[in-house]
VEXBA-16678 format. One record per residue (C-alpha): residue in three letters; z, x, y. Coordinates in steps of 0.25 Angstrom, whole numbers, plus 5000, padded with zeros to 4 digits. Each point is the difference from the previous one (the first is absolute). Last residue first. Example, Ala and Ser with C-alpha at 12.3 -4.5 7.8 and 13.67 -1.06 7.14 Angstrom:
BEGIN
SER502950554996
ALA500249944986
// end
This chain:
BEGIN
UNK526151685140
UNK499950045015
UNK499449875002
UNK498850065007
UNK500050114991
UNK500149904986
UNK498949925006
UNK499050105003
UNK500350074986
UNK499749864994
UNK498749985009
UNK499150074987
UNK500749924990
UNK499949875007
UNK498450035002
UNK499850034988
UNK500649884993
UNK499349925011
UNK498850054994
UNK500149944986
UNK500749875006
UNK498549985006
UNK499749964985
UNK500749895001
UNK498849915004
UNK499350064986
UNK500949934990
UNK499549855004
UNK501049944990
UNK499549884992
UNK501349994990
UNK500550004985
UNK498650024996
UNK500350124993
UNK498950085008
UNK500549965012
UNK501450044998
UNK499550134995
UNK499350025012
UNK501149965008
UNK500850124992
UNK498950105002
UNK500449965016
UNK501450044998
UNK499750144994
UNK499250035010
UNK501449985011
UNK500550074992
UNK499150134995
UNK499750005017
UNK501650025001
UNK500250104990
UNK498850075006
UNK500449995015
UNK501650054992
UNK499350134993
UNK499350045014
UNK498649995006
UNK499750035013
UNK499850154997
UNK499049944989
UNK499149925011
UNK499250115005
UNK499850084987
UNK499749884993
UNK498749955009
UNK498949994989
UNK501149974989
UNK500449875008
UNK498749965004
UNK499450014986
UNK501349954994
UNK499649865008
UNK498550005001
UNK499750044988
UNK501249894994
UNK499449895009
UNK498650004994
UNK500650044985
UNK500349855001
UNK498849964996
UNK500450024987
UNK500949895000
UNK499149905007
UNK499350004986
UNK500949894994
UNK501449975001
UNK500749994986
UNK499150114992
UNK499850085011
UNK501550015005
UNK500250054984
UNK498950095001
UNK500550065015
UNK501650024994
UNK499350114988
UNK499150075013
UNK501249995009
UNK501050074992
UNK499050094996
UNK499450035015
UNK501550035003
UNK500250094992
UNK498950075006
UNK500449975014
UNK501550074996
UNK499250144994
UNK499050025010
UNK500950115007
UNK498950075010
UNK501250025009
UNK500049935014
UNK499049904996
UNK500249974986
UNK501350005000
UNK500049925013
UNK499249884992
UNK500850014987
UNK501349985010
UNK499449875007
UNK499349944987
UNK501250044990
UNK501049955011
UNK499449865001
UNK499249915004
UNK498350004997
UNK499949974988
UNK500649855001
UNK499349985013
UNK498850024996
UNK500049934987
UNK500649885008
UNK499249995011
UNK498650024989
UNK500749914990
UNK500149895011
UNK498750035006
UNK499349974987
UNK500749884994
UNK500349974985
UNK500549854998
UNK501249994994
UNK499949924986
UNK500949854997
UNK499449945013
UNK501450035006
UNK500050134999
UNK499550045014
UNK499450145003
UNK500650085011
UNK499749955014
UNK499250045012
UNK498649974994
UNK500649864995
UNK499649954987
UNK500549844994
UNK500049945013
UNK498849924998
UNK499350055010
UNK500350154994
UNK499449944987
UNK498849965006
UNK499750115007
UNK500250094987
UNK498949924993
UNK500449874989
UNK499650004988
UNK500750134995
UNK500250024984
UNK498950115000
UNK499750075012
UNK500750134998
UNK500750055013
UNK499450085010
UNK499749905011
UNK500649874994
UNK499149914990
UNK499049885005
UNK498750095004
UNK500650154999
UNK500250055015
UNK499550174999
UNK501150105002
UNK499850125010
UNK500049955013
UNK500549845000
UNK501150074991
UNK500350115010
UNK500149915012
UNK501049904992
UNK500950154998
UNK499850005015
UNK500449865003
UNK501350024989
UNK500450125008
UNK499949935012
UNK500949894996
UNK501050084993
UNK500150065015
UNK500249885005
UNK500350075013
UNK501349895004
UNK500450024985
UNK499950144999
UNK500850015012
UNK501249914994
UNK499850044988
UNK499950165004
UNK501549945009
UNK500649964988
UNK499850104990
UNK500250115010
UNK501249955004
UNK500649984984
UNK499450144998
UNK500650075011
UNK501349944998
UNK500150034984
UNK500050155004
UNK499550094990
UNK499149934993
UNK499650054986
UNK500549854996
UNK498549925003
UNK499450114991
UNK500649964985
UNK499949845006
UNK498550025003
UNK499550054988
UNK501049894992
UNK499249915009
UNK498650064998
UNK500250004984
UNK500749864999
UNK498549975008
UNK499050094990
UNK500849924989
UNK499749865007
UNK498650055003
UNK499850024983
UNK500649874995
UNK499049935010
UNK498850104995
UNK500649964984
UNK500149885005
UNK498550005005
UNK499450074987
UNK499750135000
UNK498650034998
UNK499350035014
UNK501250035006
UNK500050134991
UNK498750055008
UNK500649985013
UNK501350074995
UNK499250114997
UNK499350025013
UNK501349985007
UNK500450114993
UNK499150085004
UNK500049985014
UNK501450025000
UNK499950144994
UNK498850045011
UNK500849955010
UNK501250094997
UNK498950114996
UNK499449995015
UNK501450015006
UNK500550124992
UNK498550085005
UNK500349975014
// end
């Protein structure tokens, strides 16, 4: 477990950092500063999105995650939890966002959201000329940007099965330089993150030596896919260019597995 407290460790760090910058960076240099963090999420997400190996299972498992995702409002539940967090940990500023500096904000965040100019479930608008920074939303997107992917899944088993740290800890300095930009444009939901990211590596180098004969080259070409797809949305949602709720497709991570796993299955029943 060593790997996984350093991986949070880095990105708690960072996120201290970028907190501390926020303070003095002037709000288009933060806007400038999220679109950057966005263009870096989707060219992220394109480089993985191709390591699949079998366009079919990612274009299902796209579509049916959404689809289940969707009907569990699974971004939902996130958010909530993420709102659980702030109400938990963050005290409410009179007339400025949680966790947000207070000056050049007259109005408080439920105001705002009435006014449809903050939604919890959406990424920030630009319309009003600055996005407005919102816990939960940093907190679902944070988590959910460092926890897909092959360095997280491989690093993890590593690290398990053979005591190899080398992959997490590259990882941890990837994601401690990425976790100061997301500060900076997000707000302190960011480091919260490390919440899911213990929970996550933690469960999959605890029980790696029972999941690794499972796991083949293609189950990880696929999961790097179909993770890959998701960083893009984030990306997109970050640019601004659309309000996507990435975390409903995040069910198209296990119906990656599950395809790869019932292939064999498949190929003896058809005699392929």
């Amino acid at each position: 477990m060593i790997a996984v407290f350093v991986n949070c460790a880095t990105i708690l760090i960072g996120s201290i950092i970028g907190l501390l910058f926020a303070k003095k960076i002037p709000q288009k240099v933060t806007d400038s500063i999220q679109l950057a963090c966005g263009l870096v999420s989707f060219v992220m997400g394109v480089q993985m999105s191709f390591k699949y190996q079998n366009v079919v299972f990612l274009a299902l498992a796209l579509i049916l995650g959404g689809i289940v995702g969707t009907l569990l409002d699974v971004d939902g539940k996130i958010l909530q939890f993420g709102k659980f967090l702030e109400r938990v940990f963050m005290k409410k500023n009179d007339g400025a966002l949680r966790g947000y500096p207070a000056e050049g904000v007259a109005e408080n965040a439920n105001a705002l959201e009435a006014r449809g100019r903050l939604s919890p479930s959406a990424p920030e608008s630009f319309s009003s000329g600055r996005p407005q920074k919102n816990f939960a939303y940093a907190f679902l997107n944070a988590s959910v940007l460092f926890c897909v992917g092959a360095m997280a899944i491989v690093g993890s088993f590593k690290a398990g099965i053979e005591h190899d740290y080398s992959i997490i800890f590259l990882k941890s300095i990837l994601d401690g330089f990425i976790s100061i930009g997301f500060a900076v444009a997000m707000g302190v939901g960011t480091a919260f993150s490390i919440i899911a990211i213990f929970l996550y590596q933690g469960a999959l180098t605890m029980f790696s030596v029972l999941i690794a004969p499972y796991v083949s080259e293609q189950m990880i070409a696929e999961l790097t896919g179909s993770g890959g797809a998701l960083i893009i949305l984030i990306g997109i949602n970050l640019m601004g260019i659309k309000k996507v709720k990435t975390a409903n497709y995040l069910p198209a991570v296990l119906f990656s597995v599950i395809f790869v796993l019932c292939q064999p299955f498949v190929e003896n029943l058809l005699g392929l």
